[in-house]
Structure formats: structure tokens, C-alpha cells
C-alpha positions as CSV (number, residue, x, y, z in Angstrom):
1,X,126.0,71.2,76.7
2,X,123.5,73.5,77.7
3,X,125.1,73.8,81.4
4,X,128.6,74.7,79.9
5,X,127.5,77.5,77.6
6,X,125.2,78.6,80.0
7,X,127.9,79.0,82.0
8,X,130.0,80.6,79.8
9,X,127.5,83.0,79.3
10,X,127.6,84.4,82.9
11,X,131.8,84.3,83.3
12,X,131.8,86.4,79.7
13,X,129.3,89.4,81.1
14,X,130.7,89.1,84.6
15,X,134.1,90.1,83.0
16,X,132.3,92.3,81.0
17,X,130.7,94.0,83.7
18,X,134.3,93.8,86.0
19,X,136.2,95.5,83.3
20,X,133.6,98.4,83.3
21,X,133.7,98.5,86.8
22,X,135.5,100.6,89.3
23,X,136.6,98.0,91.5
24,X,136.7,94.9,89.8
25,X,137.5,93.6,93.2
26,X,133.7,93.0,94.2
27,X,131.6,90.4,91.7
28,X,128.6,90.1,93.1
29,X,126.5,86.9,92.1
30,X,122.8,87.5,92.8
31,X,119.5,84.5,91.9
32,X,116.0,86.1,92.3
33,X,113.1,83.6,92.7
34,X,111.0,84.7,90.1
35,X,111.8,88.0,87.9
36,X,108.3,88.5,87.4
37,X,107.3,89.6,91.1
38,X,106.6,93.1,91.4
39,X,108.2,93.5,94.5
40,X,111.4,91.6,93.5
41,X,111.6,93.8,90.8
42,X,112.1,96.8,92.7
43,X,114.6,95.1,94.7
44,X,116.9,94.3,91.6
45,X,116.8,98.1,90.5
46,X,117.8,99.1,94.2
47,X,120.9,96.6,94.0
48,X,121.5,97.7,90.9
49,X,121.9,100.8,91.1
50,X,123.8,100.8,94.3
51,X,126.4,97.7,92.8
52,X,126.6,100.6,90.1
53,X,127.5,103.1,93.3
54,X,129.5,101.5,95.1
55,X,131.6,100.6,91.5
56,X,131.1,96.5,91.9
57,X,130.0,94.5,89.4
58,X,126.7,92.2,89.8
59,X,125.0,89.4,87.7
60,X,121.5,88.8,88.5
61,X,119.4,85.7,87.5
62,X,115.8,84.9,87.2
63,X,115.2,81.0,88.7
64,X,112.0,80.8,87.4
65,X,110.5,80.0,90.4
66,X,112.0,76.8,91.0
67,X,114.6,75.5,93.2
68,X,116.5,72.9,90.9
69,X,117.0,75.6,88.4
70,X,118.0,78.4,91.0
71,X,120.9,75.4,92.7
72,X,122.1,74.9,89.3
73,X,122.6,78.6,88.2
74,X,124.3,79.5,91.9
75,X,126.7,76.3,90.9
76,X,127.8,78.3,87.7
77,X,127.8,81.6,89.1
78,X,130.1,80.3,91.5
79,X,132.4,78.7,88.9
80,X,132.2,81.9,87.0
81,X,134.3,83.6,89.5
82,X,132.0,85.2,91.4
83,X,133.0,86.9,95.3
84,X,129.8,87.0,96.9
85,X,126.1,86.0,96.2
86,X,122.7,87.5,97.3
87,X,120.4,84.9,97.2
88,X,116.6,85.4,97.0
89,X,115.1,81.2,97.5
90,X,112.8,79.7,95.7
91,X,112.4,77.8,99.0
92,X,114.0,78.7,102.0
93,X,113.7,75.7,103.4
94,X,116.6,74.6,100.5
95,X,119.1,77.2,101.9
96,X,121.0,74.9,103.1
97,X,122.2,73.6,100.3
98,X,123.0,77.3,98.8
99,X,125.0,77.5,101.9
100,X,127.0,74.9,101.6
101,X,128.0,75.9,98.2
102,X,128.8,79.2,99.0
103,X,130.7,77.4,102.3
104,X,132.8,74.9,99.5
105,X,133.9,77.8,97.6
106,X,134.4,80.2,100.5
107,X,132.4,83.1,99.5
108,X,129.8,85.0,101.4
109,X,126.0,84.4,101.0
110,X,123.5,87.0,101.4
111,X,120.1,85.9,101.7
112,X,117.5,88.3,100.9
113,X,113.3,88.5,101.0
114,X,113.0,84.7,102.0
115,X,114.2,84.4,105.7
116,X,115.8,80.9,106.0
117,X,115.7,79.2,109.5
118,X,118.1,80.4,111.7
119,X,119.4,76.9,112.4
120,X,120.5,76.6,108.7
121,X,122.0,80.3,108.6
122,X,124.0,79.3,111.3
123,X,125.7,76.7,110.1
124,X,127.9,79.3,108.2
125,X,129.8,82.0,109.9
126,X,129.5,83.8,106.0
127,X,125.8,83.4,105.9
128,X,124.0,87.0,106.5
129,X,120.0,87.6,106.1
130,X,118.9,91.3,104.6
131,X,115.2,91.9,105.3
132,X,112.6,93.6,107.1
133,X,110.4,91.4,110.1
134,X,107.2,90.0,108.8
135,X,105.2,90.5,112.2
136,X,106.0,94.3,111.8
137,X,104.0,94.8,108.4
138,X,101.5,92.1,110.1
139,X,101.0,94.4,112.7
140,X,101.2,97.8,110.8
141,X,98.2,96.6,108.7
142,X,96.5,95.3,111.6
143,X,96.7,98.9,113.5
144,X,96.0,100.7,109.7
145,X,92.3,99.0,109.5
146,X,91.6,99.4,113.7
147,X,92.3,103.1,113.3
148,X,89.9,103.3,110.5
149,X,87.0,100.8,111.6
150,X,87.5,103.0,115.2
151,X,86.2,105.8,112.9
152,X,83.5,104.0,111.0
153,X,81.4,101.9,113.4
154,X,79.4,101.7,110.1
155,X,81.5,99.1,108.7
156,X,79.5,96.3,111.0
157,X,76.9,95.8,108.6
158,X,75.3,93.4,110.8
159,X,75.8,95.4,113.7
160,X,77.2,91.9,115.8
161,X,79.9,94.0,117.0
162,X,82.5,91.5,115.0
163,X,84.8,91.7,111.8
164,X,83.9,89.4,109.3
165,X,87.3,89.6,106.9
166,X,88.5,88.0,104.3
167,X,92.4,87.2,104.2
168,X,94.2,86.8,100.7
169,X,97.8,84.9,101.5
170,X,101.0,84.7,99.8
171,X,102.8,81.6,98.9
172,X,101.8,78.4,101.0
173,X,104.7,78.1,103.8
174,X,106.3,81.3,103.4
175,X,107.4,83.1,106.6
176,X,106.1,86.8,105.5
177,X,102.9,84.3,104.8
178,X,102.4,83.0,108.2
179,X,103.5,85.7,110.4
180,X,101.5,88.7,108.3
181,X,98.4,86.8,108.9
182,X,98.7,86.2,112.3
183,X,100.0,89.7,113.2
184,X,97.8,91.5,111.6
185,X,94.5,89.7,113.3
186,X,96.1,89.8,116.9
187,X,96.6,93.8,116.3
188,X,93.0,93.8,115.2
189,X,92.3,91.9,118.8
190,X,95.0,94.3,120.8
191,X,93.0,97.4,119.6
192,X,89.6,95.8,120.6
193,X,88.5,94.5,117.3
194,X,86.4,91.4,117.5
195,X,87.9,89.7,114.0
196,X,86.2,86.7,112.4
197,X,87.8,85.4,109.0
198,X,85.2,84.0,106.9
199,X,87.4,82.8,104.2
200,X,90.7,82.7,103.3
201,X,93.3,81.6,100.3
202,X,96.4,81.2,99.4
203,X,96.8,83.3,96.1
204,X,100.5,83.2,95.9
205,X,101.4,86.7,95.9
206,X,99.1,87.5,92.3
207,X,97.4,90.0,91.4
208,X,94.9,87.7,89.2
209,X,94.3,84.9,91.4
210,X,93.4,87.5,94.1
211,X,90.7,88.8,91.5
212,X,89.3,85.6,90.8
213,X,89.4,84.2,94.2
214,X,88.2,87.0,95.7
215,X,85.0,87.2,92.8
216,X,84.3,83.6,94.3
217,X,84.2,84.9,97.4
218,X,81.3,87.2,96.6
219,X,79.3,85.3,94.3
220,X,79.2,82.6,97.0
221,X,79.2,84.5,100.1
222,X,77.7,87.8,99.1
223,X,79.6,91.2,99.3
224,X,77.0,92.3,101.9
225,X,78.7,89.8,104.4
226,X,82.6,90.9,104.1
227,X,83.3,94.0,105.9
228,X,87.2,94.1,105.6
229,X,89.9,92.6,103.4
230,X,93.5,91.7,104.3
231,X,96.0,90.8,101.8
232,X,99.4,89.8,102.3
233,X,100.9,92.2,100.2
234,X,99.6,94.8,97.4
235,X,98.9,92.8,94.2
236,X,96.9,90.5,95.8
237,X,95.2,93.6,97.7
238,X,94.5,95.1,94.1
239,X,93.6,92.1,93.0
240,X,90.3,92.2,95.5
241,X,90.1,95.9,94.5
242,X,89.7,94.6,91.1
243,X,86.7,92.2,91.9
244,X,85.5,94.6,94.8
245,X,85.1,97.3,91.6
246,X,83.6,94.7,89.2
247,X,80.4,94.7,91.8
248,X,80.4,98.7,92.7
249,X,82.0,98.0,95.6
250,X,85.1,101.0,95.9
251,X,83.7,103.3,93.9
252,X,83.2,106.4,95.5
253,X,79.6,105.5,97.3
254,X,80.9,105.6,101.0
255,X,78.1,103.0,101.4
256,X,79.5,100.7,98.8
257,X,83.0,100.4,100.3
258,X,84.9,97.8,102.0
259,X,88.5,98.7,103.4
260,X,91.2,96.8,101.6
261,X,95.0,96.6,103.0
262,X,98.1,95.1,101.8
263,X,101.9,95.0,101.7
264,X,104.7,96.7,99.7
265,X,103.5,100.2,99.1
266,X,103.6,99.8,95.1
267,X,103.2,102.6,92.9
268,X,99.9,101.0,91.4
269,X,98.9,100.5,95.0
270,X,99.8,104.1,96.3
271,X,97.3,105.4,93.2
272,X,94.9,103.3,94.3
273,X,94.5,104.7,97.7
274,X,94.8,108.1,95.8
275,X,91.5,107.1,94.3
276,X,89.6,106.1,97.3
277,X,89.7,102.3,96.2
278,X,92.2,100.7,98.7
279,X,92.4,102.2,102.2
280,X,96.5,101.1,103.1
281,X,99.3,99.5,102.6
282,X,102.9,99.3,104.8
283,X,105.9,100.2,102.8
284,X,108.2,96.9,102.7
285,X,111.4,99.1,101.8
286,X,113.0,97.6,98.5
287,X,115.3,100.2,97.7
288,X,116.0,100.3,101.7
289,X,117.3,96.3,101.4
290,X,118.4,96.4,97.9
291,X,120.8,98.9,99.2
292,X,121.7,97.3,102.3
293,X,122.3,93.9,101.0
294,X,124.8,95.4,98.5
295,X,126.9,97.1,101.0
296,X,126.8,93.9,102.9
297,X,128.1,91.8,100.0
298,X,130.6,94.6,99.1
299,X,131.7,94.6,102.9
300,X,132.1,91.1,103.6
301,X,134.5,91.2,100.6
302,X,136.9,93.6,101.7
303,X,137.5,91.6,104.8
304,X,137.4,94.1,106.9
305,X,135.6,93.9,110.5
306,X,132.0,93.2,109.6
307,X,130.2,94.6,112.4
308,X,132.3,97.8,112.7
309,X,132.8,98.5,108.6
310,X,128.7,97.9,108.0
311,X,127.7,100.2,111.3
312,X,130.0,102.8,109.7
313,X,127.8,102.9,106.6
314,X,124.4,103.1,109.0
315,X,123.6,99.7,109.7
316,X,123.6,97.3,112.2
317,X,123.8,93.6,112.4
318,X,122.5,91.7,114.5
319,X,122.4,88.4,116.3
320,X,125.8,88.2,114.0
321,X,123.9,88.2,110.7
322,X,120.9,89.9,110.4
323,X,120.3,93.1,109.1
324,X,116.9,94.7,109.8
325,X,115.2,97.2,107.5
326,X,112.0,98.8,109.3
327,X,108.3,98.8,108.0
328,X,106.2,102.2,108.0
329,X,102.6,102.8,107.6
330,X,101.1,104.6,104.7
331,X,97.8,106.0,104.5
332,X,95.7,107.9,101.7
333,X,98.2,111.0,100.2
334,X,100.8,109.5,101.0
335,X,103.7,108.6,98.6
């Protein structure tokens, strides 16, 4: 009972939203991983406002963080009558099955955020992947804190001509996960930084567990011994801003400071470098793939040629189904 008026729900506001539209043409069927990410949120306002554009109509829906929900609700968007779906996985190992959904009912899948293997996206010649490359913002952040440690040899406090960091990871298996940590160390080691991480944790993206992992961090290895922190995107880097602050640390006493990046160029991170409390971030472009990903979705409806109709518009695909939105740095002032 609660499947069927569930999905009665979603056909009544897709109609709703089609009869309001321009082009009722395009429904647009779209399953965020979790509504409460920061980040994800700014991607639903970009591909909202540009569905509203491009005069679509889209339906968005929270999965709540888990998988079994998110297959259920793509099942009844899909029975609701939707064209297209932008997908953001709970797992992207579980694409697959989303894709052979979408392949039943012959609509086009847009995955977004969460890159799924490239051996799964293949298996659909409707399958398309909106996002930006993890080892770019890796590596960004990596060349963000060598630029600034270049500047201020003080930061080796014991003066052993290493980097002891700590690094604060996002959600256990994810690909942004892996490949951020890893890029951002060997740009350390490309610039001839000697790094050394001391600890590290997965704090699944959060603000607060960032904060309290990274206060266990200094009670039990001592402030004194942490010269650098790299998070995996700007929550969790606030996060150890937070804890950083609750022992004087990022204060304004140059002496009491320890260099803090992250990922995603939030507002609350952008005033935070603004206050001399965080020392980077790399913009991951929300509004960039928001936009791009509903283009894509609006494209692949009008059955047109992909390649040349999505060019036309200033993008590119490639590999067949990849679109590619670019990191960029940003530094204190910058906004």
C-alpha cells in the first residue's frame, strides 16, 4: 500500500509539474543519495533551476542514504512516466542495477557525483556520467598547501624536514575518497614535500564527525605534532577548523595555526578562509554539473545526435559518455 500511493504521489506532481511546463516533452526523474549533503544540495538548485530554463519538468527524490530505498523510488519514477533519470547512487557499485532499469524501460540514465565503473556504464549505450575528475581536486589541494608550506618553512615544527598531516576522508569506498587522498599526497611529493600522515579517518563527508575525530586526534597526539590537515571536501575541513579553534589553534596568532584544505568551495568554507581559519579549498562546480547534467538529460530526449547537439550547447563528451566539468583552485579573497 505504501509503494502504490507513493507512487501515485510522484505521477500526480510529475503531471503537475508537465502541465506547468513549457515542453512537457522532457520529464526528468532525478534520486539524490542523501538530501542532507551540503554539496548535493547545491547540485539540486543548479538542476533545478536550469530544468526550470530549459522549460522541462523534473522530480527529485531524497534516498535517504540507502540503496534499497533509492532502487525502489527509480522503479516508481519510472512507472510514473518519467523520460530520463539523473541518478546520484547511494552505491555506485549498485549502478548496475539502475541501469538495467532505465535499459527495460528504454529511457536514458544520467549518473551524477558517484562515478560508477566504467564496465557497468557500458553496458548501456543510454548510460552517460556528469562529473568533474577526483585526481584533479586531489591534486589542486595538494599544489594549494606546497605553495603555501614553500612560503612558510616554519610550518616544520620539528624542523625534520617532513609533513606530518592529518587526512579526514569521505565515505569508505568512494572514488572522490580514494583518488583525493592519493592525489593530493603525490602533489605534495611532485613539489618536493616530504609528507608523512600520522592519522587518518573516514568521517563520511560530516562536518561533526570531522570535529570530533579530529579533537581525538589532538588530545591523543598533541596539536604540537600535526603541521597540516587534508580533508576530502569542506565540511569535514570545517569540521577540523572547528576542533582546531576549540584549542586556539586558527585564531589569528600566526604561531598558533595549522593550514587546513578541503573540497567544494562552500559558502561557509569561502568565509572561513575570509577569516584566516582555513587556508583553501578547490571549487567542485555544482552549478557547473547541475547544469550540464540537465542539458544532457534534455538532449538525449530529443533524439537528436548526442555528440553534435550537446557540443553545440558547450560541452563535450567523451569516451561516448562522459561529460567532464573542471576543478579550479581558490585561495583566501577569493569567492
Amino acid at each position: 500500500m505504501r509503494k502504490v500511493s507513493m507512487t501515485a504521489l510522484i505521477l500526480a506532481l510529475i503531471l503537475a509539474f508537465s502541465q506547468c511546463s513549457f515542453a512537457d516533452d522532457v520529464k526528468i526523474g532525478s534520486c539524490i543519495y542523501r538530501f542532507s549533503d551540503a554539496f548535493m544540495l547545491r547540485f539540486r538548485n543548479a538542476m533545478s533551476a536550469e530544468t526550470e530554463r530549459e522549460g522541462a519538468s523534473i522530480f527529485i527524490l531524497d534516498s535517504q542514504n540507502d540503496q534499497t530505498i533509492q532502487d525502489q523510488q527509480v522503479d516508481e519514477l519510472i512507472s510514473s512516466g518519467v523520460n530520463v533519470l539523473i541518478i546520484n547512487p547511494v552505491d555506485r557499485m549498485a549502478a548496475q542495477n539502475i541501469i538495467d532499469k532505465a535499459k527495460n524501460a528504454n529511457i536514458p540514465v544520467v549518473f551524477i557525483n558517484r562515478e560508477p565503473p566504467a564496465e557497468i556504464l557500458k553496458t548501456y549505450d543510454k548510460a552517460y556520467y556528469v562529473g568533474a575528475k577526483a585526481e584533479e581536486s586531489g591534486t589542486e589541494q595538494g599544489e594549494l598547501l606546497a605553495a603555501y608550506l614553500k612560503e612558510h618553512p616554519e610550518y616544520d615544527k620539528n624542523n625534520d624536514k617532513k609533513l606530518q598531516f592529518v587526512m579526514l576522508m569521505g565515505e569508505n569506498g568512494h572514488q572522490d575518497m580514494i583518488l583525493r587522498s592519493e592525489y593530493s599526497v603525490k602533489a605534495l611529493k611532485d613539489s618536493g614535500i616530504v609528507p608523512v600522515q600520522i592519522v587518518g579517518a573516514i568521517a563520511n563527508w560530516d562536518k561533526l564527525q570531522a570535529m570530533n575525530m579530529m579533537n581525538a586526534f589532538i588530545m591523543s597526539i598533541g596539536s604540537e605534532n600535526i603541521e597540516a590537515v587534508i580533508a576530502n571536501n569542506d565540511e569535514m575541513a570545517l569540521g577540523a577548523v572547528e576542533a582546531l579553534k576549540a584549542n586556539d589553534y586558527n585564531k589569528g596568532n600566526p604561531e598558533m595555526y595549522i593550514p587546513v584544505v578541503g573540497v567544494d568551495a562552500n559558502a561557509s568554507a569561502l568565509d572561513a578562509m575570509d577569516r584566516g581559519e582555513m587556508l583553501g579549498t578547490v571549487l567542485n562546480d555544482a552549478d557547473g554539473q547541475g547544469k550540464a547534467a540537465v542539458k544532457l538529460a534534455a538532449a538525449l530526449v530529443s533524439g537528436k545526435d548526442i555528440k553534435s547537439d550537446i557540443k553545440s550547447l558547450g560541452y563535450e563528451i567523451t569516451d561516448n559518455r562522459y561529460i567532464w566539468i573542471p576543478y579550479q583552485k581558490v585561495t583566501r579573497g577569493e569567492k
